[in-house]
C-alpha positions as CSV (number, residue, x, y, z in Angstrom):
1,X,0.0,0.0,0.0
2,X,1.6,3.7,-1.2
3,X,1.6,5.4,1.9
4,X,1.0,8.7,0.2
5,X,-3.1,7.3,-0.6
6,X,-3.5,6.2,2.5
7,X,-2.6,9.8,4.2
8,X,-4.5,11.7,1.4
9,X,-7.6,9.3,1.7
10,X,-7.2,10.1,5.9
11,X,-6.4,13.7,4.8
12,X,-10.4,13.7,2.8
13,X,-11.7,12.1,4.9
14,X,-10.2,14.2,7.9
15,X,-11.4,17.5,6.3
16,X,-15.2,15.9,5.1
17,X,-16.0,14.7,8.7
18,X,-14.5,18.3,10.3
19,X,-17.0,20.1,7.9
20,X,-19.8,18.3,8.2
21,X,-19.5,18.5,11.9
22,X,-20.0,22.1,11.9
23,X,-23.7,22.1,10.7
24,X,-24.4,18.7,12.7
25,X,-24.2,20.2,16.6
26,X,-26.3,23.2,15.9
27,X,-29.2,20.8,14.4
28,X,-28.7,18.8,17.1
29,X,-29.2,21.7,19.4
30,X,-31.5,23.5,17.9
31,X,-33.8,20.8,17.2
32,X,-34.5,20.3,20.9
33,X,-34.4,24.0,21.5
34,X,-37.5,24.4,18.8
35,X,-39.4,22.2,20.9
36,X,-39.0,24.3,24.1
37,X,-40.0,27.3,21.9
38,X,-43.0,25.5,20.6
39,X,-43.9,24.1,23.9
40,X,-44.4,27.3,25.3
41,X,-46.5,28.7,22.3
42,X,-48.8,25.8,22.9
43,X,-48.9,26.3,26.8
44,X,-49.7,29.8,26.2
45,X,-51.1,30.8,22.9
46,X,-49.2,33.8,22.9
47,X,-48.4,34.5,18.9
48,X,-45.0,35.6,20.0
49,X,-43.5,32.4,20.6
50,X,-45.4,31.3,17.1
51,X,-42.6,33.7,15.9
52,X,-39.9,33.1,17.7
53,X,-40.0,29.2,16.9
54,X,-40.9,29.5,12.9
55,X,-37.5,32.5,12.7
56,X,-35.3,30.1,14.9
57,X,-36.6,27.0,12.8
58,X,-35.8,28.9,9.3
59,X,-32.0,28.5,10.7
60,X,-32.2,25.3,11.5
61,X,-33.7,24.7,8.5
62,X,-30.7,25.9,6.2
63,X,-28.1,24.7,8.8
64,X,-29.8,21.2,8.2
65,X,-30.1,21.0,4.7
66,X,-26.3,21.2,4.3
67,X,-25.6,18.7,7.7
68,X,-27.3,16.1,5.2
69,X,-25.4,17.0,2.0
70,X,-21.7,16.7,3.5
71,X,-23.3,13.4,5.7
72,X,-23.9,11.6,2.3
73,X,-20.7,11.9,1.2
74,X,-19.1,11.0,4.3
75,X,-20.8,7.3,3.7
76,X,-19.8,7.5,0.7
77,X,-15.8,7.7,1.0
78,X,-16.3,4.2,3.1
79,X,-16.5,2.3,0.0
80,X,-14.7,4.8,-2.3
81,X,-11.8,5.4,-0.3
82,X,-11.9,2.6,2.3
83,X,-12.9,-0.5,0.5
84,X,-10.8,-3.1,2.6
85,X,-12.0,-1.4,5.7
86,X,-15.7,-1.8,4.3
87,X,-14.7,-5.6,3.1
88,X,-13.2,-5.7,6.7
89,X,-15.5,-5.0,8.7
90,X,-18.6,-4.0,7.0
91,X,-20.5,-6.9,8.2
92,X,-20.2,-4.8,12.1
93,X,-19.9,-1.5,11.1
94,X,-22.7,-1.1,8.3
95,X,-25.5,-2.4,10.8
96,X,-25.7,0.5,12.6
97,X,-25.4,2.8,9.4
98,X,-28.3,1.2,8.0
99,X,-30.4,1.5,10.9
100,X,-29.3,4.9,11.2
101,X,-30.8,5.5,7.7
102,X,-34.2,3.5,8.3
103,X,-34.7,4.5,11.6
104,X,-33.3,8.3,11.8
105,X,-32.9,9.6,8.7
106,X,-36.6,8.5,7.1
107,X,-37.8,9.8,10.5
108,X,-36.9,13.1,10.4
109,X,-36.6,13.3,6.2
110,X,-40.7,13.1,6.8
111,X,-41.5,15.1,9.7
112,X,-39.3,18.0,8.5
113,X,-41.5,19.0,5.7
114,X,-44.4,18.8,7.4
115,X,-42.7,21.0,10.1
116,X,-41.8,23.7,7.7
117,X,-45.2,23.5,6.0
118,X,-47.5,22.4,8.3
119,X,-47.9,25.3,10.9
120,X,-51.5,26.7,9.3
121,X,-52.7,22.3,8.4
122,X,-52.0,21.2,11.8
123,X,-53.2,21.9,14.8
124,X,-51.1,23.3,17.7
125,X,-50.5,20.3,19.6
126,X,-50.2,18.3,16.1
127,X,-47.3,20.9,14.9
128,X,-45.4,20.6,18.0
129,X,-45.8,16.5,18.0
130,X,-44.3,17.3,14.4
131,X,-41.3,19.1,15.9
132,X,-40.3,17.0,18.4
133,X,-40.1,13.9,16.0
134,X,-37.4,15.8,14.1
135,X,-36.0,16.2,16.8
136,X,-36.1,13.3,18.2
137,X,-34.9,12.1,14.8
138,X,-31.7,13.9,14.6
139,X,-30.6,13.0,17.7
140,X,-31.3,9.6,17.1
141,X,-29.2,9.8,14.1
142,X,-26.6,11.0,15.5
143,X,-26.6,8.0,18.3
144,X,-26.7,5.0,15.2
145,X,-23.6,7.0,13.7
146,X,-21.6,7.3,17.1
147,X,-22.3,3.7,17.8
148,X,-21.0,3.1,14.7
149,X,-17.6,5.0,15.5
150,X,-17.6,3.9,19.4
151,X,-17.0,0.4,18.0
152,X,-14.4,1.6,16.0
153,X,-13.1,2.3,19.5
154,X,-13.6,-0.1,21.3
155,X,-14.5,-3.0,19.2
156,X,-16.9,-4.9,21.3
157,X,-19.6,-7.8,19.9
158,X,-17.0,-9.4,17.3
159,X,-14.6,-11.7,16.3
160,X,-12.8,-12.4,12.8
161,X,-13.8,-15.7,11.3
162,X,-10.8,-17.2,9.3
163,X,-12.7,-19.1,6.5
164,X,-14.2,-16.2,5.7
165,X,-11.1,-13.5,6.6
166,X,-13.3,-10.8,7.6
167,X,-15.0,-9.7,11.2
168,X,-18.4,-10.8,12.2
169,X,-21.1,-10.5,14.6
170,X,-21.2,-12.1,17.6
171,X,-23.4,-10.3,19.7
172,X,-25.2,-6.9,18.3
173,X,-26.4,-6.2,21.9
174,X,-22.9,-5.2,22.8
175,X,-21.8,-3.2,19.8
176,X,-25.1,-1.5,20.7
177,X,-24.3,-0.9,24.7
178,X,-20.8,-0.2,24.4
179,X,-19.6,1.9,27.1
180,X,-17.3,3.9,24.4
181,X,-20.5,4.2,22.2
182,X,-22.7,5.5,25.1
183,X,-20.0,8.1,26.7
184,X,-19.8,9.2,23.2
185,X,-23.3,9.9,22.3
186,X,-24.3,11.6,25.4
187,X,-21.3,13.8,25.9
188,X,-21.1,14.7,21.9
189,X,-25.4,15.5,22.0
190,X,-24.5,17.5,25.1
191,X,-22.0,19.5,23.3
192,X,-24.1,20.5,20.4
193,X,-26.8,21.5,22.7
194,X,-23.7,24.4,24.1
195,X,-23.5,25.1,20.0
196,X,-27.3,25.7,20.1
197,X,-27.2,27.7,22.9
198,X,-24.4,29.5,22.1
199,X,-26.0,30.8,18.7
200,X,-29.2,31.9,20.0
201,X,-27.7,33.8,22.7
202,X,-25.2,35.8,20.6
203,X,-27.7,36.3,17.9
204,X,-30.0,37.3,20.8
205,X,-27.1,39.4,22.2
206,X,-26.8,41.2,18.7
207,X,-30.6,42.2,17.9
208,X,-30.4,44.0,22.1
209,X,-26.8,45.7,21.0
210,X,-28.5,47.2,18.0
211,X,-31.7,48.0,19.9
212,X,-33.7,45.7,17.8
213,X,-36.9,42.9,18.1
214,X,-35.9,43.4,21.9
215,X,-39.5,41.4,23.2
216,X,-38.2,38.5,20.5
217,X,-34.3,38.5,21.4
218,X,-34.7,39.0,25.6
219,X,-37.2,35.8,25.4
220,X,-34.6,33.9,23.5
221,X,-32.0,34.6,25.0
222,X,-34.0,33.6,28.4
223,X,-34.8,29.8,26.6
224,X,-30.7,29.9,25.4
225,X,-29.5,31.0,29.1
226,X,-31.4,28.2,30.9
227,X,-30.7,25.6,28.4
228,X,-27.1,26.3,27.9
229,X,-26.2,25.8,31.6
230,X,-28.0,23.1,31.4
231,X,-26.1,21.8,28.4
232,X,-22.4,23.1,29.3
233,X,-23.1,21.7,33.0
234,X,-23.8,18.1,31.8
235,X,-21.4,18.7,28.8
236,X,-18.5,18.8,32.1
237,X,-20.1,15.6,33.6
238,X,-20.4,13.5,30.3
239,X,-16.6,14.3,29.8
240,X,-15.8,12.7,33.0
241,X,-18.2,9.9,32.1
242,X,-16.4,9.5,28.9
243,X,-12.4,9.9,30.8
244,X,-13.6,6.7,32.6
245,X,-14.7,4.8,29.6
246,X,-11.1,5.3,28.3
247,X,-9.7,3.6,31.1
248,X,-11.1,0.4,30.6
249,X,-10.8,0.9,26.7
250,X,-8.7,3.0,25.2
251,X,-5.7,3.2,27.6
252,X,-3.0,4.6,25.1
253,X,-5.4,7.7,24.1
254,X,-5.7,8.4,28.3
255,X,-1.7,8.3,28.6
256,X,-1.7,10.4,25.0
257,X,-3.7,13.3,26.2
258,X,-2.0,13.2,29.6
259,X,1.4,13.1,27.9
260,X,2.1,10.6,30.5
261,X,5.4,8.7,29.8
262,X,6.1,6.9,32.9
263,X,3.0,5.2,35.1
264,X,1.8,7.5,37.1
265,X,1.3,5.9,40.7
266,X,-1.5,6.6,42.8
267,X,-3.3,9.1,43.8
268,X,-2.8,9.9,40.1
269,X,-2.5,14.2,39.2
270,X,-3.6,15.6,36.8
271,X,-1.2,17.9,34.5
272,X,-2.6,21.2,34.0
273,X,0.4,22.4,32.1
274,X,3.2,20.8,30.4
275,X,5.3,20.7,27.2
276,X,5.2,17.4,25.8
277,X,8.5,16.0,23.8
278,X,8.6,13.1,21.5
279,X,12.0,13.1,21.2
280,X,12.9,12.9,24.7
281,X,9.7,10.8,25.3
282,X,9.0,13.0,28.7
283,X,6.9,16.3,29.8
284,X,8.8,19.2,30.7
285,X,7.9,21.6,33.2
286,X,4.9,19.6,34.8
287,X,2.3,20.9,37.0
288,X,-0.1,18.5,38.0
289,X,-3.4,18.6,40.1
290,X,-3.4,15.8,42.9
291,X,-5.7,13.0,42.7
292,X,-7.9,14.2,39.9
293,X,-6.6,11.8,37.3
294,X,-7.1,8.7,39.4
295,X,-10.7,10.1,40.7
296,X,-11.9,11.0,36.4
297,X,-10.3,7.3,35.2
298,X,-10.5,5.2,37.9
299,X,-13.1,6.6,40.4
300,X,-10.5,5.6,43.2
301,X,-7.4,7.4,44.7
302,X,-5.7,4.0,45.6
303,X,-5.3,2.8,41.3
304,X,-2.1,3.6,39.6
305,X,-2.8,4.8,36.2
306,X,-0.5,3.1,33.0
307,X,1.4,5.0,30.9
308,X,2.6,5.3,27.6
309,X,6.4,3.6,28.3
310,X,4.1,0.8,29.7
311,X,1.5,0.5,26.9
312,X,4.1,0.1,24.5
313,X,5.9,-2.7,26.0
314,X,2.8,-4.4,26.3
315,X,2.1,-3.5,22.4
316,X,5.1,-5.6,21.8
317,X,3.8,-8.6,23.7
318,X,0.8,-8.2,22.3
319,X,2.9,-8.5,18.9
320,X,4.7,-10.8,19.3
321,X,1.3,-13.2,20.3
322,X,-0.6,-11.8,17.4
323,X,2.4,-13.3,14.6
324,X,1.3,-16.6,16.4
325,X,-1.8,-15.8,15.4
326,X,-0.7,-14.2,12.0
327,X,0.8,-18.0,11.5
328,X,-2.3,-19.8,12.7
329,X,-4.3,-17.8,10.1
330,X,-2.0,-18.6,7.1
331,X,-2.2,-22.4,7.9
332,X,-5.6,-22.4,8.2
333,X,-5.8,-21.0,4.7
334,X,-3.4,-23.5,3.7
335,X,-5.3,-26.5,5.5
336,X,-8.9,-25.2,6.6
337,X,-8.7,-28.9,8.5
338,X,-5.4,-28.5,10.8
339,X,-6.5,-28.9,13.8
340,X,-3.9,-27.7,15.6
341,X,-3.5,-24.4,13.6
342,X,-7.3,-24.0,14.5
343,X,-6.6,-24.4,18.2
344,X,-3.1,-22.3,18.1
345,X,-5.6,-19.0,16.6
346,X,-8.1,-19.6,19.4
347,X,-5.5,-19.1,22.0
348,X,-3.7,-15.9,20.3
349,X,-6.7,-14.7,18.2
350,X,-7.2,-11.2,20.0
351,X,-3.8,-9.8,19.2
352,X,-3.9,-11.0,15.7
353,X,-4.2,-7.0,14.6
354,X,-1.2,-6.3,16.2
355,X,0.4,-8.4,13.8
356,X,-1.3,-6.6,11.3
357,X,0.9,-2.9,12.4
358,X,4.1,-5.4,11.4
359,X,2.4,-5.2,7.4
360,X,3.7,-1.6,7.3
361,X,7.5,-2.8,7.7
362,X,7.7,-6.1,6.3
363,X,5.3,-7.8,4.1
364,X,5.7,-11.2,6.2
365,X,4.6,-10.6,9.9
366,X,6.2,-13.6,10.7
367,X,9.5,-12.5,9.3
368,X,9.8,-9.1,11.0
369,X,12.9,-8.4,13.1
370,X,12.5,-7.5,16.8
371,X,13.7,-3.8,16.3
372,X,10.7,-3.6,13.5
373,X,8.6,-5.1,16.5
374,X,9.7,-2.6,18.4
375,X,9.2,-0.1,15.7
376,X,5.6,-1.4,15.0
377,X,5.0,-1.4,19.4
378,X,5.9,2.6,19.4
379,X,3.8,3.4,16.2
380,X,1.0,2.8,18.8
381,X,1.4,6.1,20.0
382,X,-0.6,8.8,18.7
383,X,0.5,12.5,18.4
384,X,0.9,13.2,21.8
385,X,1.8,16.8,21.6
386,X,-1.2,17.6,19.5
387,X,-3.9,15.3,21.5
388,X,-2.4,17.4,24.9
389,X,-2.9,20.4,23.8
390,X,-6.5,20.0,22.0
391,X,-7.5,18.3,25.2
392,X,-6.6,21.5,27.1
393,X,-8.2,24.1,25.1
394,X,-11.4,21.9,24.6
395,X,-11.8,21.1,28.3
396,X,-10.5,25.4,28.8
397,X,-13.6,26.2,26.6
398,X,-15.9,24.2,28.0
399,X,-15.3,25.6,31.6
400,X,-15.8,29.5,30.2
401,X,-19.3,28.2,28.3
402,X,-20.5,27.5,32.2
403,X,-19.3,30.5,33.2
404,X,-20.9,32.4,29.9
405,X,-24.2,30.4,30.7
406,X,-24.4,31.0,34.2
407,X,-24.1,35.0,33.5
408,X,-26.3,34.7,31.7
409,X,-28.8,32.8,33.4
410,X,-28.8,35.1,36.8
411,X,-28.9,38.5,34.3
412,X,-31.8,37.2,32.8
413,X,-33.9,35.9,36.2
414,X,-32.7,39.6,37.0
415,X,-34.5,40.9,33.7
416,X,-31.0,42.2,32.9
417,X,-31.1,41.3,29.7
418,X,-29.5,44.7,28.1
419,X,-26.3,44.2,30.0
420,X,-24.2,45.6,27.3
421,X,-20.8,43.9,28.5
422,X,-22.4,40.5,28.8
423,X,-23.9,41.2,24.9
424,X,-20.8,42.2,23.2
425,X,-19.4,38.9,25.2
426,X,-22.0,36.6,23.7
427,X,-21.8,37.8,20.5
428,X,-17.9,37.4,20.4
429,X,-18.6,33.6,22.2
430,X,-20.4,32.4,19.3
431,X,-17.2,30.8,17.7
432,X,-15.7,28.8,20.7
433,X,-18.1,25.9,21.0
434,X,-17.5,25.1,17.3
435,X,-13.8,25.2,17.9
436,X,-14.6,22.8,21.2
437,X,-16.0,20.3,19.4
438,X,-13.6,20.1,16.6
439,X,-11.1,19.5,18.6
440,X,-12.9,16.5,20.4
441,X,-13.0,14.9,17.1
442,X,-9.4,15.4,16.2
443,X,-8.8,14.3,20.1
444,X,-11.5,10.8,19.2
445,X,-10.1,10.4,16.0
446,X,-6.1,11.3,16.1
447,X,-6.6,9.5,19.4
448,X,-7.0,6.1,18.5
449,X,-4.4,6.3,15.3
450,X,-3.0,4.0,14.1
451,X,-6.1,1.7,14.1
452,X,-8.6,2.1,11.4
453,X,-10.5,0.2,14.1
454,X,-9.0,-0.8,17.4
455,X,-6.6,-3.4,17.7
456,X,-8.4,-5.1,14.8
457,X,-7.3,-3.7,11.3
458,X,-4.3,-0.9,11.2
459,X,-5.4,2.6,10.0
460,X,-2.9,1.8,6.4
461,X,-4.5,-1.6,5.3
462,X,-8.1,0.0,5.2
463,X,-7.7,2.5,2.0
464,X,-8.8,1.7,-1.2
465,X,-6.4,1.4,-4.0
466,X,-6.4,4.8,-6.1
467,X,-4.1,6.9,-7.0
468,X,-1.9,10.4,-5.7
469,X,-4.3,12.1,-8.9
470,X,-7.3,10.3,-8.0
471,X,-7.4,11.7,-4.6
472,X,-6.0,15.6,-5.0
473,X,-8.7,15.7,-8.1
474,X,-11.4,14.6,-5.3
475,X,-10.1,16.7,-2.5
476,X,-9.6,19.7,-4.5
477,X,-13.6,19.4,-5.9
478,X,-14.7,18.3,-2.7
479,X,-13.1,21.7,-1.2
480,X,-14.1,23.9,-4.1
481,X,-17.8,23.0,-3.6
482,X,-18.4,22.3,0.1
483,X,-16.8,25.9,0.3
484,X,-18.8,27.3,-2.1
485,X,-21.9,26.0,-0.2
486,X,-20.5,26.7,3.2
487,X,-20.4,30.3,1.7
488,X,-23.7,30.5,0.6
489,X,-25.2,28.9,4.0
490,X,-23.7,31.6,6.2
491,X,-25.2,34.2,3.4
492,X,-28.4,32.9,4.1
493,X,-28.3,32.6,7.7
494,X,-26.7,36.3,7.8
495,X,-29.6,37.7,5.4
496,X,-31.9,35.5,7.2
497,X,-30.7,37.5,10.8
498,X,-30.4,40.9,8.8
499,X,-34.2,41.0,8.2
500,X,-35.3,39.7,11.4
501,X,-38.3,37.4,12.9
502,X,-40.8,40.0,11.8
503,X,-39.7,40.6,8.2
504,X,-43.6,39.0,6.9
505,X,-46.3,39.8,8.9
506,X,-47.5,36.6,9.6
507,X,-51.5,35.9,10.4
508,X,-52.2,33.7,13.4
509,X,-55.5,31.8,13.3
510,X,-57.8,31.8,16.1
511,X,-58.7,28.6,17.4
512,X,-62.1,29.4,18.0
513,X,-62.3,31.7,14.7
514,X,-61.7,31.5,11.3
515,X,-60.6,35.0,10.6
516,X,-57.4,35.5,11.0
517,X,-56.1,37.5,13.8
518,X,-53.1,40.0,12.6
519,X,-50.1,39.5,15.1
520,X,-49.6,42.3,17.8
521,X,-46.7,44.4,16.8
522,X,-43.4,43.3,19.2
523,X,-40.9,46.1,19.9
């Protein structure tokens, strides 16, 4: 395999997933937060809320249409760009997918016509039931997809089947209540509920700055205050929820983001500031936190927690037993009646991937050298420096959306709401969720390199085989046009903010009439 595909196909695939998951939090969000909107229009019939849901639904709307573009062709590069990983694995990692599409995706594909077009054919009640199954339909979505990627991270529910050379299904209930898979779903939902929160407050916070819709934007900024502490509270919790799942599962990607060479003994600190160095494999100027690592990984002060110098010697065993298994494989091929090879893959058949890293040195596993098992044990390690420092500034951001939140929350119960400080703060805070998030997925992703899927099948064995041309030709369109429609979404949301929640005047019906009823005039 040319290296140079495989790091252009992660390269795509790298910049398609970072894209789309820029429009996929704020549906996510948003979705929920139009229910609460609507919810309150029902409760109390005031047209006002009628308004606010339909103006913060239009956004949604355009942010959504684009989420489901750049999701299409993320499902597509699986076969186009990662057609061993598909062969692979597919049988595992397309289930969810597909019920993801027939489950999710149908379910809100329906009701979100019917939400955008349905508010004068439905009743009140009926248009909120609407809402809330799109809502309940992207999130869904999202929770098929990131059980999907949790077993890529902790690949639970399988085992590989050497007549057939390819992973299968040994128990769906545990691919679908993996630990990994549920720390991920709640804590990633969470954080797009801070992205929701986040927008509607700053573009709340910018209609009070210019002194405009001030009834529409101190009413949603009141919904975004309370929901967003909410959100960033339980955003902190989940995080901690999904430290401890790593422990258990993904021990390298703890020690990584620690930058923790040697074993740290317990009570295990925390390092709040460092400066990581692969060359001399050690953290300079250290300050840690007592106990606070051992309490987030292993709920205990009295469990020492491994690191990387540790994981890698134990890479190297595991090695070492997967070219037994490597072996065992090829005999079986050779004889699918030996016995003995049968009963040799049985004993080593969980560390047969490791063998796999050896592909990348020598084209026999079972003729690599032990400094290329070495070599193979250390390429283990993900970029430590880089999965440190993302760590730090997501967590950092995180903390300062709590803070934002609360504010927010006690100047609003105040009916402060024209604070100008706290405005021109919100507004300027709309970026820093976005950049949060991105960073969790370069910490999720980065984080469990070099495995395409953990322990199973190395990151380089999964591409497809194309070409250098092939894939800067696919880059360069997919750029070209995703930044085109990027672009053009923000336009629209822009214009769509420019005019305002009151650009039509809209007629609400009377329930009891059928004249319509002109909507008050809102300052």
């Amino acid at each position: 395999m040319d290296l140079a595909v495989v790091d252009l196909s992660r390269l795509q695939f790298a910049l398609t997933a970072l894209y789309h998951f820029l429009f996929v939090p704020l549906t996510l969000g948003l979705s929920f937060m139009l229910v609460i909107m609507e919810s309150i229009y029902v409760m109390t019939r005031r047209p006002i809320w009628r308004t606010i849901t339909r103006f913060w639904g239009l956004l949604f709307g355009i942010n959504f249409a684009l989420g489901v573009a750049t999701g299409i062709t993320m499902e597509f590069q699986f076969g186009m760009n990662w057609a061993y990983y598909s062969h692979y694995v597919g049988d595992i990692f397309g289930a969810p997918l597909a019920i993801e599409g027939l489950m999710a995706f149908f379910l809100e594909a329906t009701f979100v016509g019917l939400m955008f077009f349905g508010w004068d054919k439905l009743s009140r009640v009926g248009h909120l039931f609407v809402t809330f199954m799109v809502a309940l339909g992207t999130n869904l979505s999202a929770l098929w997809i990131l059980i999907a990627n949790g077993w890529m991270q902790n690949p639970v529910g399988s085992t590989f089947n050497p007549d057939t050379m390819r992973m299968e299904v040994s128990d769906f209930m545990a691919v679908l209540f993996n630990p990994v898979a549920q720390a991920k779903f709640v804590h990633t939902v969470s954080a797009g509920y801070v992205i929701a929160a986040v927008f509607v407050l700053g573009v709340s916070a910018f209609y009070l700055l210019k002194g405009k819709h001030v009834g529409f934007a101190k009413r949603s900024m009141t919904v975004a205050a309370a929901f967003g502490l909410a959100a960033s509270l339980s955003v902190v919790v989940l995080g901690d929820e999904s430290g401890y799942a790593l422990t258990d599962n993904q021990k390298m990607k703890l020690a990584a983001l620690e930058a923790m060479w040697e074993t740290e003994p317990a009570p295990a600190g925390l390092t709040a500031f460092g400066i990581p160095s692969l060359k001399d494999r050690k953290t300079h100027y250290e300050v840690k936190i007592p106990y606070v690592l051992g309490l987030i990984s292993t709920r205990s002060i009295n469990t020492p927690v491994e690191g990387i110098l540790q994981l890698v010697a134990t890479a190297e065993t595991r090695i070492e037993n997967g070219v037994l298994a490597y072996d065992a494989v090829e005999r079986i091929k050779a004889d699918p009646t030996d016995i003995a090879a049968r009963g040799d893959f049985e004993v080593h058949r969980n560390d047969l991937g490791y063998a796999l890293l050896l592909k990348r040195y020598v084209a026999d596993p079972r003729q690599a050298t032990p400094e290329q098992v070495v070599q193979a044990a250390w390429s283990t390690v993900p970029n430590v420096p880089l999965m440190f420092w993302a760590f730090r500034i997501m967590a950092g951001i995180g903390f300062l959306m709590i803070g934002l939140f609360a504010t927010a929350f006690v100047l609003c119960t105040l009916r402060k709401h024209d604070t100008r400080w706290f405005l021109w703060l919100a507004v300027l805070a709309i970026p820093l969720p976005w950049i949060s998030t991105e960073l969790g997925w370069i910490l999720a992703e980065v984080g469990r390199q070099p495995w395409a899927v953990e322990g199973v099948l190395p990151t380089f064995l999964g591409a497809s085989s194309l070409s250098v041309s092939q894939l800067w030709g696919t880059i360069i369109g997919f750029t070209v046009l995703y930044g085109a429609l990027a672009v053009v979404e923000v336009g629209l949301i822009l214009h769509a903010i420019k005019k305002g929640p009151f650009a039509e005047q809209e007629a609400f019906a009377d329930p009891d009439s059928p004249t319509p009823v002109p909507a008050p005039a809102v300052a």
